[in-house]
C-alpha positions in Angstrom: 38.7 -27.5 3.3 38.7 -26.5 6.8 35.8 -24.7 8.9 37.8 -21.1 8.9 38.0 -21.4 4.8 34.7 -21.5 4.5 33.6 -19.3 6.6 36.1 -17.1 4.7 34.7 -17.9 1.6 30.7 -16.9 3.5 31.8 -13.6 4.7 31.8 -10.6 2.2 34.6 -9.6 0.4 33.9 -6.0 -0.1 34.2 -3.1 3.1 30.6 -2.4 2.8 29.3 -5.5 2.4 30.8 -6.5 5.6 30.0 -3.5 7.2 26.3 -4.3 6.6 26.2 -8.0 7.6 28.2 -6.7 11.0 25.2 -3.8 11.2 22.3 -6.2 11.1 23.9 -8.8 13.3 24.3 -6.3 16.0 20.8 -5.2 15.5 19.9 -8.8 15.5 21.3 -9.5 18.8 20.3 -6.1 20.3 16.6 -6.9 19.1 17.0 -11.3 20.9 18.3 -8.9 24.2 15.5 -6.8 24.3 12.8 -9.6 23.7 14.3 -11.9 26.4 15.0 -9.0 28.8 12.7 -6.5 28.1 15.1 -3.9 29.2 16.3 -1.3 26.6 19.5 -0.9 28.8 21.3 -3.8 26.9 20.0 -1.8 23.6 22.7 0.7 24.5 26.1 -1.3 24.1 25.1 -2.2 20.3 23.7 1.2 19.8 27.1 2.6 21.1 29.4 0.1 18.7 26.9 0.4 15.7 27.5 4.1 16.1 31.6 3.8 16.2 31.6 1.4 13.7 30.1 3.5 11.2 31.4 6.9 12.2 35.3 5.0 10.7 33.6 3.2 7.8 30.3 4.2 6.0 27.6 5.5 8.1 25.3 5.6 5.0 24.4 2.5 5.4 22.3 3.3 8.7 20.4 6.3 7.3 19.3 4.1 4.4 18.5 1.2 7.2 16.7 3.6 8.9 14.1 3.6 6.4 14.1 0.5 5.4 13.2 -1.0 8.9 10.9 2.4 9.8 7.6 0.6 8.8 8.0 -2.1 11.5 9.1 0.3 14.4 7.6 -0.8 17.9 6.6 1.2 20.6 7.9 0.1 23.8 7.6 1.5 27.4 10.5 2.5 28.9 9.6 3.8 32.5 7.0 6.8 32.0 8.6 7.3 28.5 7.8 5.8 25.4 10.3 4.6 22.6 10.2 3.4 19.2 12.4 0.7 18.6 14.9 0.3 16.2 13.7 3.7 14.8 14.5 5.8 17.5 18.0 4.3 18.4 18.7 4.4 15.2 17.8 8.2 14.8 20.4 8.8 17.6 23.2 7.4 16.1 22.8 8.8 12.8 22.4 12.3 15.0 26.0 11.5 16.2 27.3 10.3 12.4 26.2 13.7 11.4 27.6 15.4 13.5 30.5 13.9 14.2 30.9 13.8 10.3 30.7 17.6 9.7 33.2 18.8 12.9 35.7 16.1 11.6 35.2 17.8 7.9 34.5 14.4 6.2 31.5 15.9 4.9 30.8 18.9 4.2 27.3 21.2 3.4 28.1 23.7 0.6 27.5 27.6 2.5 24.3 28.5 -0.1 22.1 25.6 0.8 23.0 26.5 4.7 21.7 30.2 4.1 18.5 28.5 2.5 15.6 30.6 3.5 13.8 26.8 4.8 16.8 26.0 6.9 16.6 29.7 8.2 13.1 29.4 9.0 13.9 25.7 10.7 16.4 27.6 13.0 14.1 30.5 13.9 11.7 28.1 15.1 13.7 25.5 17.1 15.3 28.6 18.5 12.0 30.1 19.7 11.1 26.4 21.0 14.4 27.5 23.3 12.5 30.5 24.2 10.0 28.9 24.8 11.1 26.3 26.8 12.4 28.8 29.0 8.7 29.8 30.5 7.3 26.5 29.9 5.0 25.1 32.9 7.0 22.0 32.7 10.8 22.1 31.9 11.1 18.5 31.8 8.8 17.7 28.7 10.0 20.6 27.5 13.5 20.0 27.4 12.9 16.3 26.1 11.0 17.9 23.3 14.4 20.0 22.0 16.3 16.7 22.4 13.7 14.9 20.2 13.8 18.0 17.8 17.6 17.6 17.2 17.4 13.9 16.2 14.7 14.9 13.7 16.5 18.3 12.2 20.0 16.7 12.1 19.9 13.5 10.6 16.8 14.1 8.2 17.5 17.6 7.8 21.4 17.6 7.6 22.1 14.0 6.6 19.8 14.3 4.1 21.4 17.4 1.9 25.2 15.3 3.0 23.8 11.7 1.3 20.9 12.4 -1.6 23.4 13.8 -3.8 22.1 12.3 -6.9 17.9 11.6 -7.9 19.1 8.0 -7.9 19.9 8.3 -3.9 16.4 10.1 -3.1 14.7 7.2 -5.0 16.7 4.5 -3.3 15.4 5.9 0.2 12.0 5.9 -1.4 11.8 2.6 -2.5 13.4 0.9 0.7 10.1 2.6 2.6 7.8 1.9 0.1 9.0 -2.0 -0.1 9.0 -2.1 4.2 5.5 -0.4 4.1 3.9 -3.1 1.3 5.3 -5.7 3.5 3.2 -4.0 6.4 0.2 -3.5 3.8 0.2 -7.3 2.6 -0.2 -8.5 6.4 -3.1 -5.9 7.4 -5.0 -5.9 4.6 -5.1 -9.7 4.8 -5.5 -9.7 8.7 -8.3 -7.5 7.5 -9.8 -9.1 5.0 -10.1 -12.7 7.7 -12.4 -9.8 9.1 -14.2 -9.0 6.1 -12.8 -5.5 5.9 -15.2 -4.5 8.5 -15.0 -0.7 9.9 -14.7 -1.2 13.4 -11.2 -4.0 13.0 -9.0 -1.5 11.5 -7.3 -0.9 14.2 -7.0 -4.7 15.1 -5.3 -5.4 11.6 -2.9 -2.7 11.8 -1.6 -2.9 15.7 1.2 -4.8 15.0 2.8 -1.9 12.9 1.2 1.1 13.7 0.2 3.1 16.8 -3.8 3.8 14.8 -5.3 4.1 11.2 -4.2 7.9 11.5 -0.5 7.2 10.9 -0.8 4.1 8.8 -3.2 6.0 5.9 -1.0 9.2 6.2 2.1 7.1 5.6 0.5 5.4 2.5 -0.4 8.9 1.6 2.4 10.5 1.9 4.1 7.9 0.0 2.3 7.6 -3.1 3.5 10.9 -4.8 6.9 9.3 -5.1 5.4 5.6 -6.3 3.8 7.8 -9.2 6.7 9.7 -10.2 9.0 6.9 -9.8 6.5 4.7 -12.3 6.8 7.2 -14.7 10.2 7.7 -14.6 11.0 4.3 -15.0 10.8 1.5 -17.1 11.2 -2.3 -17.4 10.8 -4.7 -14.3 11.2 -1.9 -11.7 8.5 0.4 -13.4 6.6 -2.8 -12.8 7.4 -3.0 -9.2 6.3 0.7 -8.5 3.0 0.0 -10.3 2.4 -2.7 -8.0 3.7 -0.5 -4.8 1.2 2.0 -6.2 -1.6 -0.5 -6.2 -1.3 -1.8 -3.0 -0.9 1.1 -1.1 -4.0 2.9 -2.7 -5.6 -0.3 -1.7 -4.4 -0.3 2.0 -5.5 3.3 2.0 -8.9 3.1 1.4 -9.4 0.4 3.3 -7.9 2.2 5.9 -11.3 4.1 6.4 -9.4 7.5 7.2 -11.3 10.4 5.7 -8.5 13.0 5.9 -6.4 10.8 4.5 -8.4 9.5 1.2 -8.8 13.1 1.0 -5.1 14.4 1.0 -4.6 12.8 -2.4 -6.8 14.8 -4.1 -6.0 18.1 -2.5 -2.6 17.1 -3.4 -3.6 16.8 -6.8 -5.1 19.8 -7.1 -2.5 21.9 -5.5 -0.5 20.4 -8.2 -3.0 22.6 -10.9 -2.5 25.7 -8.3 1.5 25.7 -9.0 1.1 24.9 -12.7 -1.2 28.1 -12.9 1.1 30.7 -10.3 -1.4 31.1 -8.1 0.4 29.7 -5.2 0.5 33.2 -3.3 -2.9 33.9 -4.3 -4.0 30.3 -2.6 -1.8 31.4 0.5 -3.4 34.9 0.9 -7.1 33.3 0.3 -6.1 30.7 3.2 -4.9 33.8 5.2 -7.9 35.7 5.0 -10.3 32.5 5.4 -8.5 31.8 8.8 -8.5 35.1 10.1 -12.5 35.8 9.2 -13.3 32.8 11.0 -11.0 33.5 14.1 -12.9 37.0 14.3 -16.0 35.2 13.8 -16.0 32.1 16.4 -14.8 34.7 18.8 -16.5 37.7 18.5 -19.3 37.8 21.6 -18.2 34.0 21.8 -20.5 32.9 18.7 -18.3 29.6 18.7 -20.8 28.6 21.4 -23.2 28.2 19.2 -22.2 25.0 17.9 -21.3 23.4 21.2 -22.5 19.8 20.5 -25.7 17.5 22.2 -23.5 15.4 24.3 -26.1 12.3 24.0 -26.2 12.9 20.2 -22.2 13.0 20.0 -21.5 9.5 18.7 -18.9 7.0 17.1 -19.9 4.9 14.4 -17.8 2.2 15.0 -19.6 -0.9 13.0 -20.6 1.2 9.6 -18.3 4.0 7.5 -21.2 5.2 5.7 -22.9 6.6 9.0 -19.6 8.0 10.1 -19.4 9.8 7.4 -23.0 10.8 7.5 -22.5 12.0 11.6 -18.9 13.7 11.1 -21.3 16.4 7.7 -24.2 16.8 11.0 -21.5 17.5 13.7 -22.4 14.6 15.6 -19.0 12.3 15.1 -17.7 12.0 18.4 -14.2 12.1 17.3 -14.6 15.6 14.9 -16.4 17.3 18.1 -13.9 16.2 20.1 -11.3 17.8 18.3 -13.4 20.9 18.5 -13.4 20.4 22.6 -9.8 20.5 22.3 -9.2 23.4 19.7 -11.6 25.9 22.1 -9.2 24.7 24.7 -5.9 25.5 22.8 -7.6 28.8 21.9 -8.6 29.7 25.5 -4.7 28.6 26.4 -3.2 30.9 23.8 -5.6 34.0 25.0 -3.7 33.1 28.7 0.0 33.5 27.5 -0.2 34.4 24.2 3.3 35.4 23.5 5.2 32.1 25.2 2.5 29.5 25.4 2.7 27.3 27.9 6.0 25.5 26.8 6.6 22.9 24.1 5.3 19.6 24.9 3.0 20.9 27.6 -0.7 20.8 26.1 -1.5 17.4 28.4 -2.8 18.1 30.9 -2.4 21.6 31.1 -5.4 22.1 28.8 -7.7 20.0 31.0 -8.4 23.7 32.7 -8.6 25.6 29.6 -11.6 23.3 28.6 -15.4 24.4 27.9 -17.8 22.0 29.4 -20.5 22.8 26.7 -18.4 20.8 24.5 -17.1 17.6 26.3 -18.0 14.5 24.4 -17.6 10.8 25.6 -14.1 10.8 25.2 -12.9 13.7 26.4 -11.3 11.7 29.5 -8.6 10.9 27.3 -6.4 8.3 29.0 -4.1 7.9 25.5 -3.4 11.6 26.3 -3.6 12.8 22.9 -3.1 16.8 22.6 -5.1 19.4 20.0 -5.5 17.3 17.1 -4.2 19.9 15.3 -1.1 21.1 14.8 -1.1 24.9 14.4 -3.2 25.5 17.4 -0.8 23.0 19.5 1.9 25.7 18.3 0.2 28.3 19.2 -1.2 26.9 22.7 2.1 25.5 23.5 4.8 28.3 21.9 2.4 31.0 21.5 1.6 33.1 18.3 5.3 33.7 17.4 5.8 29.5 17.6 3.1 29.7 15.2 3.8 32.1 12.8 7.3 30.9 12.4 5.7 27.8 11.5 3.4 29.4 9.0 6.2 30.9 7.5 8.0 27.8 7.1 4.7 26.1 5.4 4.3 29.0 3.6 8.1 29.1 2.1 7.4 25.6 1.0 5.2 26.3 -0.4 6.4 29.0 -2.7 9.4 27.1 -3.2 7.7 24.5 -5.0 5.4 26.3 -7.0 9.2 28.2 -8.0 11.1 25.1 -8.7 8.3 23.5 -10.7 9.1 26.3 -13.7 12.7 26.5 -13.1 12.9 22.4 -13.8 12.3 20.8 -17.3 9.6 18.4 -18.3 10.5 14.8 -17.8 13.7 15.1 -16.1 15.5 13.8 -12.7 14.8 17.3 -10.8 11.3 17.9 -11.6 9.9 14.2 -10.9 11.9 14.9 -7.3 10.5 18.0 -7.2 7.0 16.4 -7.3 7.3 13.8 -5.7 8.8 15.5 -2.5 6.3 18.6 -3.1 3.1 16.7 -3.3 4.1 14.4 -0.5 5.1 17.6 1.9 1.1 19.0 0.9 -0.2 15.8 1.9 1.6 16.3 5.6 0.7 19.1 5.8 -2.9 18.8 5.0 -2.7 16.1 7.8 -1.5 18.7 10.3 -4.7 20.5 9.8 -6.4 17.5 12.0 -3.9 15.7 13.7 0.2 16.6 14.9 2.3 14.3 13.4 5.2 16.0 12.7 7.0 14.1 15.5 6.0 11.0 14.9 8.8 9.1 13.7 7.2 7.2 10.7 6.1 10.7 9.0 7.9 13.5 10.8 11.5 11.9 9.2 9.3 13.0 5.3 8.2 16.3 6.8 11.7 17.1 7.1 13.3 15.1 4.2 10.8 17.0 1.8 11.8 20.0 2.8 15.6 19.1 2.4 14.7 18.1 -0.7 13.2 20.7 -2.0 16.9 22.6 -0.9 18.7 20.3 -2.8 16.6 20.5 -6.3 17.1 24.0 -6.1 21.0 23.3 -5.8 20.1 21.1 -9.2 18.7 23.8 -11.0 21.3 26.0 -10.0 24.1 23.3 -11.4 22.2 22.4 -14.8 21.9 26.4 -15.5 25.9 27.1 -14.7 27.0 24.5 -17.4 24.4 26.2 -20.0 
């Protein structure tokens, strides 16, 4: 048998198959390039045949290799700018496939789902970004920041109601994450345990994969509401597998050490009792009002300076959880009361252009002269240039209170959505484990957002927007399953 026969007999026989095996030898050979070079210029040529190849075969394949290489995305420098490789590439050319895949009319979005009140909001508030963007202090960031916004809204926005036709495709995406991320969770939490799980090596087990503990536990978070629904949807040696996903990640989550993020899963949890008993509006409302009393409050005759913190009592307790729990209940964590520095700067920013803000992607350094002394800790230097910690007030500091409120709609429509889906969809079916799964996982972001802004980050900003296309798409289901009865 000659060399060419076997080689024949090696290669894939079917379209796809081949298609794949070319995919991840391209990716192979742009990932040798850019470890011998270090330059992400010869990323470029494969990024640019990848994204013809696909665009005339099947450019599924890269949305669902998207997320199954996400949990090992590096960040690399590129200049001044920052990129996360193979994620972000990859989010371009699926940018492209989408669009290129809807003007060519391969695929099409049916007109009800486009006139969703989600995807309205979604407009409304990239178009006030525009707006916004249009005053901004520097046009530069801000324009890079509605470039970044389109990869995010098109390809886990719109490619995600053109490929998750089925429950079957959602839980495909979900389990190619969740088997990436337990890769990543097997090689910390070992890396960790050589440590003996102490506090202060976290970070050191996790660097390899993740920028800090912040986005690691959040992505664990996030992605147990669909290991849970999947389990109990499922049987045999894959019901198996998801108890074992399950398992692991609670494990790499609490030995994460991230409070916000241990805590997520039972707010989650409970929201789940709010929709079962209506009182989603009634939550909403009480939320409301709590947020608006304590805005009047902190502000009236400046009463927030009242809790200004000691600077010398401010501390990080690197070496021992228990005490960093204890000093973040007394107000003396360094890292809680530096976020409080931060938020009376956003505050003081909004006050100065309230209607505009300063322009998306602004907040560093511009806040820098927004800032109260009284509450500068021993990090407020910042050299990671790290912005509010929170992302309503980086809205509303950086887009001003319409930027905001459009995205308090947008929470708030969520919200509602879920809460209305959950008793339109049966017990024990396709839709309402989705539902769930999507739902609970969109509360734990955006319980997240309440301390940090992660919505552009690309390991859980892709699920901010994927939930909220999924919760269009159940809808569609509900709609299907009540025209045949």
């Amino acid at each position: 048998m000659s060399v060419v026969e076997q080689l024949r007999r090696w290669l894939p026989r079917e379209p796809a198959q081949r298609v794949f095996v070319g995919v991840m030898g391209l990716l192979l050979l742009g990932g040798t390039l850019l470890a011998v070079t270090s330059s992400v210029v010869l990323l470029l040529p494969v990024v640019l045949v990848l994204g013809g190849l696909l665009l005339l075969t099947d450019w599924r394949l890269v949305y669902f290799l998207f997320f199954l290489t996400l949990p090992f995305a590096r960040e690399i420098g590129v200049g001044s700018l920052s990129l996360d490789v193979p994620s972000e590439p990859l989010m371009l050319v699926l940018t492209g496939c989408v669009g290129a895949s809807l003007l060519i009319g391969r695929h099409r979005l049916a007109a009800r789902e486009l006139q969703h009140p989600l995807i309205v909001l979604l407009l409304l508030t990239l178009f006030w970004a525009v707006v916004s963007s249009l005053f901004s202090v520097d046009s530069t960031k801000s324009v890079k920041f509605l470039l970044a916004k389109g990869w995010y809204l098109m390809p886990f926005v719109l490619g995600t109601l053109l490929l998750l036709r089925r429950p079957a495709d959602v839980w495909r995406v979900a389990a190619l994450y969740t088997a990436g991320t337990c890769v990543t969770v097997v090689v910390i939490v070992a890396r960790h345990a050589s440590r003996g799980f102490a506090f202060n090596e976290v970070q050191w087990a996790l660097h390899d994969f993740y920028r800090n503990h912040v986005i690691y536990a959040t992505v664990l978070a996030l992605l147990l509401p669909f290991a849970f629904y999947r389990l109990r949807s499922t049987r045999g040696l894959p019901k198996l597998a998801w108890g074992l996903a399950l398992g692991l990640m609670l494990l790499g989550l609490l030995t994460s050490y991230t409070r916000a993020s241990v805590l997520s899963v039972p707010v989650a949890g409970l929201y789940y009792g709010v929709i079962r008993l209506r009182q989603t509006r009634l939550l909403l409302a009480g939320v409301l009002v709590a947020a608006l009393a304590g805005a009047t409050y902190f502000l009236s005759q400046n009463n927030f300076m009242l809790y200004a913190p000691d600077f010398e009592k401010t501390i990080f307790n690197g070496e021992n959880f228990e005490k960093h729990l204890e000093a973040t209940y007394k107000l003396e964590d360094v890292s809680g009361m530096e976020r409080v520095y931060r938020w009376v700067a956003a505050s003081r920013m909004a006050a100065d252009k309230p209607l505009v803000g300063s322009g998306p992607s602004t907040f560093y350094p511009e806040y820098k002269r927004y800032t109260v002394r009284s509450f500068r800790t021993y990090v407020s230097d910042n050299p990671e240039r790290s912005t509010t910690h929170n992302y309503f007030l980086l809205l509303l500091a950086e887009q001003g209170f319409p930027g905001m409120l459009l995205f308090v709609a947008l929470v708030g429509a969520a919200f509602i959505t879920i809460e209305t889906l959950y008793h339109r969809t049966r017990p024990g079916t396709p839709p309402r484990y989705v539902l769930l799964a999507s739902g609970l996982s969109f509360v734990i972001i955006v319980f997240h957002l309440l301390l940090n802004e992660l919505v552009e980050v690309d390991k859980i900003g892709s699920f901010f927007f994927i939930n909220l296309a999924l919760l269009i798409r159940v809808g569609t289901w509900v709609r299907e399953e009540n025209t045949v009865k």
